[in-house]
C-alpha positions as CSV (number, residue, x, y, z in Angstrom):
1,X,49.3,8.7,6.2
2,X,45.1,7.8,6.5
3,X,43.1,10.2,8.0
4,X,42.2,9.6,11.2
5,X,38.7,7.8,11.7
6,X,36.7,6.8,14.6
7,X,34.7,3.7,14.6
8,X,34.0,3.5,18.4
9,X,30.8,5.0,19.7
10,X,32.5,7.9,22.3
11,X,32.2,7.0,25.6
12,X,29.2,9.1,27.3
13,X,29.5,10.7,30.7
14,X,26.3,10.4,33.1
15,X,24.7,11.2,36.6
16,X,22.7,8.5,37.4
17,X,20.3,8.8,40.8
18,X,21.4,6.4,43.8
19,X,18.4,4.4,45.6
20,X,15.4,6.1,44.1
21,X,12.5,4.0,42.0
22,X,12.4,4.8,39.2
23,X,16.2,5.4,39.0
24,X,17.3,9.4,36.8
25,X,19.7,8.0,34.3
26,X,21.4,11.2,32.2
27,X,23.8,9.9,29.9
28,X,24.7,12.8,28.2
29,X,24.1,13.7,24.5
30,X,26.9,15.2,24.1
31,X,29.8,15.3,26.6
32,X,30.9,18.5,28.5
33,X,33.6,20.5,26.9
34,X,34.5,22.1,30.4
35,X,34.1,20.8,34.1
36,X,35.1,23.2,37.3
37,X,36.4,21.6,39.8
38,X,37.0,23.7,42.8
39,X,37.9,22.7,46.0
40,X,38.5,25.3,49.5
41,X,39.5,25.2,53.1
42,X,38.8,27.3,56.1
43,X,41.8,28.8,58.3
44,X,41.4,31.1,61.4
45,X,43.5,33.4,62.3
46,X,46.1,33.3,65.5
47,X,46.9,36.9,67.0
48,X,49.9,36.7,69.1
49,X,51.0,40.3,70.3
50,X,54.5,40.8,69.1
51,X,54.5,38.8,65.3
52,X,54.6,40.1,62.0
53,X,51.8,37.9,60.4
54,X,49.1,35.9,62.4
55,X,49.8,32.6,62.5
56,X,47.2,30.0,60.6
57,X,45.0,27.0,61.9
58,X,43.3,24.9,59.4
59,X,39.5,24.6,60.8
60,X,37.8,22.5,58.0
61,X,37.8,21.5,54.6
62,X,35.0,23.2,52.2
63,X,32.9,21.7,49.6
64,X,34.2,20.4,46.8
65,X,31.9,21.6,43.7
66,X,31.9,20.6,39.9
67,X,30.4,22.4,37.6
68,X,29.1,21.9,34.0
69,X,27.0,22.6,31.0
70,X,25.8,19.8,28.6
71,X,23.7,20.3,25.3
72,X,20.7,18.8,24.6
73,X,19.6,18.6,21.3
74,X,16.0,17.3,19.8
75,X,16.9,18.3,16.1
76,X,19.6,15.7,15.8
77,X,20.7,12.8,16.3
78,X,23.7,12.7,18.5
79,X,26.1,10.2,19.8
80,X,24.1,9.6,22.7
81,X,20.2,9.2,23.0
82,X,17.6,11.6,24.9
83,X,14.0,10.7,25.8
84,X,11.8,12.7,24.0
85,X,7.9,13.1,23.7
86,X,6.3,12.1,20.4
87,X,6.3,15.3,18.9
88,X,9.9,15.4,19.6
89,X,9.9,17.5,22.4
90,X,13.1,17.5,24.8
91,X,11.0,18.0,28.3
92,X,11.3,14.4,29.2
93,X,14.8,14.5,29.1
94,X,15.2,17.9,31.0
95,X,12.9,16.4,34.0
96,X,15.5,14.0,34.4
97,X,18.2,16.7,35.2
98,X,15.2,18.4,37.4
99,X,14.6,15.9,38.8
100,X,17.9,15.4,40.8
101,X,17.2,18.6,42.8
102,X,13.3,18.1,43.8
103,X,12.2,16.3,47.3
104,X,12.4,12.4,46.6
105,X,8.5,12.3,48.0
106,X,6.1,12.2,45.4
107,X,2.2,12.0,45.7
108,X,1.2,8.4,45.9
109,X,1.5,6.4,43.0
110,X,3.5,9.3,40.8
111,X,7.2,9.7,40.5
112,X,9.3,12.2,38.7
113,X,8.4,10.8,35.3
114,X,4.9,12.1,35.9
115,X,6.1,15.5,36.0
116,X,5.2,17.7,33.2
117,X,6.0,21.5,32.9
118,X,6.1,22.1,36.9
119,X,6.8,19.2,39.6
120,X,4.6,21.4,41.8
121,X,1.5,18.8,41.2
122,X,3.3,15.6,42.4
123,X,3.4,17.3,46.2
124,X,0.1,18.1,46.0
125,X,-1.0,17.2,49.6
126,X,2.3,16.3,50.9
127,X,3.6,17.6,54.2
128,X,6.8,15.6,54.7
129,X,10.0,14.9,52.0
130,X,12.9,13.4,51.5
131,X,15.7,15.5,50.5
132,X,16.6,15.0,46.4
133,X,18.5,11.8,45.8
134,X,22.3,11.4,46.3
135,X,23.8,10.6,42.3
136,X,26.9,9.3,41.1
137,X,28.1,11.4,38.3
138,X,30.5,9.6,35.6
139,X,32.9,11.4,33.0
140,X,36.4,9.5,31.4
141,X,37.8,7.0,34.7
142,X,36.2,9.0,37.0
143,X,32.8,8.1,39.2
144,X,31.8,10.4,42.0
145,X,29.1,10.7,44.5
146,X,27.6,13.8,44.9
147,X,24.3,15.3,45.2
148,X,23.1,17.8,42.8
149,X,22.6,21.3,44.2
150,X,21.8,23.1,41.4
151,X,20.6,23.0,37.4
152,X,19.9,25.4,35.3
153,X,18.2,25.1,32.0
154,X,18.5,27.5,29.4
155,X,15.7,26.4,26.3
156,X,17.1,27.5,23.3
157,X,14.8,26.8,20.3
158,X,11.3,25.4,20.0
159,X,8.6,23.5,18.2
160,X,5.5,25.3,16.8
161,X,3.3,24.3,20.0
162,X,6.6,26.3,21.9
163,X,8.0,22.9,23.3
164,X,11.4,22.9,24.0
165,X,14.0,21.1,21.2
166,X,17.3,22.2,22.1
167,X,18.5,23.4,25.2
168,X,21.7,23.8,27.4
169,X,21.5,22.5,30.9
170,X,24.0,23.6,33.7
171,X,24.3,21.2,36.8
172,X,26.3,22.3,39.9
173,X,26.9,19.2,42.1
174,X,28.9,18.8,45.0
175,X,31.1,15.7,46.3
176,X,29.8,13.4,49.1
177,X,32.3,12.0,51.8
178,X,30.6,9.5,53.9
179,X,31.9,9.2,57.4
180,X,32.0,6.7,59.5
181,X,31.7,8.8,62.6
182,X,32.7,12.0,63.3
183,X,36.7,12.7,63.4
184,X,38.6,15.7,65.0
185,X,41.8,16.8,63.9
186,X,45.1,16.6,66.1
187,X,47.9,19.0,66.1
188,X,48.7,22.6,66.5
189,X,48.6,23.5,62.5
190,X,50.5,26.7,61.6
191,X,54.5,26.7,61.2
């Protein structure tokens, strides 16, 4: 039996910004190992005077949320490529993830490349936003639209000059269902 080899370059997983110029392309370093994927609904309560148990009505549908950590790392090479600065700092690549949860309203003539350590100096002057961009995030045969609500990077090791080389970086999104217009539910729910 021969050992098992790959010759394919793995497939890379991504969130990649929808209608914003200069498009946020992520395509992740390394893949996820885990993604949550949780999912609730809302049901009132029906008090009737005489039953053992209230009876249930579905009211809505919750969010659904994903959740996941990928690795970035500046030390080596991995299957996928990061942006880096030339003295191989990672922050270029972790404004990228920022990015996705910052207004989409920039000062004139800057966009979120132009952020270094803070985006706080691209609203300088700014009184009105747009809200963060909508994203598509891609893993295996699945493509989703969502919008980001949340990242959080954790640096883990650093140059000399204290720039960040490796670091995880955990994104919360959450799906988008577009509507066409606003629908009610019918029926009486419960048993």
């Amino acid at each position: 039996m021969e050992p098992l080899q790959l010759t394919e370059i793995p497939v890379r997983g991504f969130l990649v910004s929808v209608g914003v110029n200069p498009e946020i392309l992520c395509e992740f370093q390394y893949n996820p190992t885990e993604v949550s994927d949780r999912r609730s609904a809302t049901w009132a309560s029906v008090n009737a005077p005489g039953l053992l148990m209230p009876l249930r009505q579905y009211v809505q549908g919750g969010d659904r949320t994903l959740s996941f950590t990928v690795r970035i790392n500046g030390l080596a090479d991995g299957p996928g490529t990061i942006e880096q600065d030339p003295d191989g700092s990672i922050l270029p690549e972790l404004n990228k993830y920022r990015a996705f949860v910052y207004p989409g309203t920039y000062r004139q003539g800057t966009s979120w490349r132009d952020a270094g350590a803070s985006f706080v100096s691209l609203y300088t002057d700014q009184q009105r936003f747009a809200a963060p961009p909508d994203c598509l995030f891609g893993l295996g045969g699945r493509v989703i639209g969502c919008a980001v609500t949340e990242v959080n990077v954790n640096e883990v090791a650093f140059n000399a000059d204290l720039a960040p080389l490796r670091a995880d970086v955990a994104v919360t999104l959450v799906e988008l269902v577009p509507y066409a217009e606003p629908r009610v539910a019918r029926g009486t729910g419960g048993f």
